[in-house]
N, C-alpha and C positions, 0 to 999 in steps of 0.2 A: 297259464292256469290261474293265476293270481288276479291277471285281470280280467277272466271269465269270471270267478266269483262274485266281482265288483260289478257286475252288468247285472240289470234287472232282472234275466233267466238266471245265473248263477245262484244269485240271492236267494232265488226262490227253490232250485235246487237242492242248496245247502239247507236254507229251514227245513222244506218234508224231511231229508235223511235224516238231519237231526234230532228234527219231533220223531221221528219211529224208532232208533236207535235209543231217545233218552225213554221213551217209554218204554221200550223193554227192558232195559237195565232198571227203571223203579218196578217192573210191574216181577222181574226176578229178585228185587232187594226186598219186596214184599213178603211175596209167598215160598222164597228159600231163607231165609233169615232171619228177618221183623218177625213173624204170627208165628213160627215155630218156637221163637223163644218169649213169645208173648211181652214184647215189645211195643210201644211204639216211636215212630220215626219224626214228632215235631211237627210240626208247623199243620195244614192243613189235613196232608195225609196222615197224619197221627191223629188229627180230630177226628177224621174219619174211622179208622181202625179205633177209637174210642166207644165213638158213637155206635161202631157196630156192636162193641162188646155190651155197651148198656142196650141196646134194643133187643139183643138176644134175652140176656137176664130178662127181660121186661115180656119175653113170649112174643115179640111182635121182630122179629130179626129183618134187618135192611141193611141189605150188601154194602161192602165195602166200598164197591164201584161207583154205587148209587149215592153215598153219603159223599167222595168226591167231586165229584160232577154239580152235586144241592150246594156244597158249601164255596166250592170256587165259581159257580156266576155270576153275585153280585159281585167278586172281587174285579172279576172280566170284565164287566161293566163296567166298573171306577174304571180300569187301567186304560178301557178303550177312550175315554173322556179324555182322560187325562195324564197319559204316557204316549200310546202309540196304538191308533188302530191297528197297522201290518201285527205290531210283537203283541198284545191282545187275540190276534185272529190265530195265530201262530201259538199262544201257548193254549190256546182254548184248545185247540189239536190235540197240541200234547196231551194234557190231563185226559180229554176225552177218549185217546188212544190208549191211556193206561188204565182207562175204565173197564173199557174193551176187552184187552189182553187180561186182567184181572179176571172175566169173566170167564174166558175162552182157554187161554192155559195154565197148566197145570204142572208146576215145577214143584220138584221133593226135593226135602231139605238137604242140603249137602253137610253138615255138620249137623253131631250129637252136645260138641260143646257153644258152652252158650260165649266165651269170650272168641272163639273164631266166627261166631255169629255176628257179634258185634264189630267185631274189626271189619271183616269182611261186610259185611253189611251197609257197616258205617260205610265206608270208601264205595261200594258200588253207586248207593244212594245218592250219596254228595258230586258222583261223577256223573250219574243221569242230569242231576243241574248243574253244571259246567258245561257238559256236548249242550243243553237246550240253550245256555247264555251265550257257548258259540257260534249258534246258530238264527242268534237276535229272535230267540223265543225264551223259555220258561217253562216251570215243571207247573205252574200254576201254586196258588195258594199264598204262603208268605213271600215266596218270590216277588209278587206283585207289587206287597207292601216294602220289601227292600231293594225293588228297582226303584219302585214311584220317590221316594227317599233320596235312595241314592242320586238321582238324576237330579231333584232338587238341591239339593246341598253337595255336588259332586267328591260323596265319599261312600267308601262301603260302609254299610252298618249289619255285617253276619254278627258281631259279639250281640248287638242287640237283640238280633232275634235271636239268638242263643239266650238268651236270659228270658224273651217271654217263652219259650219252649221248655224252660227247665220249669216257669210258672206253672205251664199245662201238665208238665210233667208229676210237678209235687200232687197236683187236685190228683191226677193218673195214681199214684201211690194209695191214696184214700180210698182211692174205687177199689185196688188189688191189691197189694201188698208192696212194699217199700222197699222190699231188696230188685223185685223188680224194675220199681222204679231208678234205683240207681244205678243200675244195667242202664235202663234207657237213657240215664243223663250222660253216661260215659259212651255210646253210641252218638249221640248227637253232639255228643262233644270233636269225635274224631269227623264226622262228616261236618261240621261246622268248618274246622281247620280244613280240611281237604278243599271246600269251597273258596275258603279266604283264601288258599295259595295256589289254586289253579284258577280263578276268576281274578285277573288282573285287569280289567277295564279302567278302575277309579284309583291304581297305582301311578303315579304320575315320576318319568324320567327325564335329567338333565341329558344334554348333549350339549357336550363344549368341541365346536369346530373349528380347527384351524386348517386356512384356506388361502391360495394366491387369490382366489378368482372371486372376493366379497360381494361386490356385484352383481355377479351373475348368478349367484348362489341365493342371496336374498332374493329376490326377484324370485326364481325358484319357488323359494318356498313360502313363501308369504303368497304366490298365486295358488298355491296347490292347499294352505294348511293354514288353518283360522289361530295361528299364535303371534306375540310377539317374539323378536331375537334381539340380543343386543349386539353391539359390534364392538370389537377394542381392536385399535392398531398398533404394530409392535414391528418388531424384524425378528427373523429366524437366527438363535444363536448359533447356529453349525453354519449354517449358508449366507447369513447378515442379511438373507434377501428379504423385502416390505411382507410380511402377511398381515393376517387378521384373523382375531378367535371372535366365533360367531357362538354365542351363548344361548338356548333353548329351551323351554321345559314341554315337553310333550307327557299323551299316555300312551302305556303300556304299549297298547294295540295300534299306537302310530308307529313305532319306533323302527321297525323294519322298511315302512313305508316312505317314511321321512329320509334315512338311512341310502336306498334307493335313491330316492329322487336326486340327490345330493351330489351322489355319484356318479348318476350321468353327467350332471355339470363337469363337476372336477373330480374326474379318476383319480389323483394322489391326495386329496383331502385327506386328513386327520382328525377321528371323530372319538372322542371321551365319551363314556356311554356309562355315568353312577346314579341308582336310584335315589328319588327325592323324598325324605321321610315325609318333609314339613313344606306346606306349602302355601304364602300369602298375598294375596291380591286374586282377580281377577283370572280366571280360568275356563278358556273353552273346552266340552266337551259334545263330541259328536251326537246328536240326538237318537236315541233308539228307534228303526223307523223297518 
């Protein structure tokens, strides 16, 4: 199964699911949560649900769908330039499927209170981008700006967009009122978090392996995996016999792979597996594609 996903049909399997799955989870985080508690949800689709509110007042109303769709093109455009035409083409989907659904169904609020709105809310929201980052797509919008980011300086940066959404949010306040706006800062606060800890891509892990078999192990992996390893030679204190710790820093999303690979070499390997807070020099990561 593992290695069907990894083939060209997999890949593309797993994107559709995922673009239809993550747009139904935003497009019920929407209209069961967000608008009933007259919220909004950050980044692009909060501009949207903005914008609808101002063009109603204004007498000229333009759906929510439609404000979606206007303000994430030009961002699709940058990202196809300039990240990855597949994850561009792919999240272009997405958003445009959650345009869709927004239009077509019709989900009632399931809470009267507005902090289970938020909680809930928050967490469904932040999980529709997470399934779409699983699926080497996007919910569209600030996505785009903290992938394009992220890929250039290989780190997350959700705090940041958490600080301009809270920006949008305060202007948000001026247009409605201020308590509601501070709902909305503690909703995008929890779907912030939810993203930062379910989106490990630019989390980056040590594996210290110790091995008989150093040779055939490197080799391994240095064909399979674009990192350096270092090697220390030693003897095993219970058995006196020669090994070696073979030192690594991978991410997140290798680490089972690399793991694997290892293991068919030498079935008794010994492999440390602590996350790397800090990390300096030179680092590959996979390109978005």
């Amino acid at each position: 199964m593992k290695q069907y996903l990894k083939s060209k049909t997999g890949k593309t399997l797993l994107s559709l699911i995922t673009c239809i799955c993550s747009s139904l989870l935003q497009a019920i985080a929407i209209q069961a949560f967000i608008e009933p508690s007259h919220l909004i949800s950050g980044g692009i689709t909060g501009l949207a649900l903005l914008l609808n509110s101002v063009s109603k007042s204004l007498q000229l109303p333009i759906a929510t769908s439609i404000w979606i769709i206007l303000l994430n093109a030009p961002l699709a455009m940058i990202c196809y330039k300039y990240v990855s035409k597949r994850f561009a083409f792919y999240s272009t989907l997405n958003f445009v499927l959650t345009s869709i659904l927004l239009g077509i169904v019709r989900i009632q609020p399931l809470f009267d209170d507005i902090i289970l709105n938020i909680s809930f809310g928050g967490f469904i929201s932040a999980m529709s981008v997470v399934i779409a980052l699983k699926g080497h797509a996007s919910t569209g919008g600030t996505d785009f700006i903290a992938l394009y980011f992220s890929n250039k300086y290989n780190k997350a940066i959700w705090e940041y967009i958490f600080i301009g959404n809270v920006i949008m949010i305060i202007i948000f306040g001026f247009t409605t009122n201020w308590v509601n706006a501070g709902y909305t800062i503690l909703f995008q606060f929890i779907a912030t978090r939810t993203v930062a800890t379910f989106h490990t891509r630019y989390q980056r892990i040590t594996l210290q392996i110790t091995t008989t078999l150093p040779n055939e192990v490197i080799h391994s992996y240095i064909s399979n995996f674009k990192h350096g390893i270092t090697v220390l030679n030693g003897y095993g204190g219970y058995s006196k016999k020669p090994v070696s710790m073979l030192t690594t820093v991978v991410s997140s999303y290798e680490v089972s792979d690399v793991i694997d690979c290892i293991k068919t070499i030498d079935p008794n390997v010994i492999i440390n597996v602590f996350s790397t807070k800090d990390f300096v020099g030179s680092f590959h990561h996979q390109p978005l594609d």
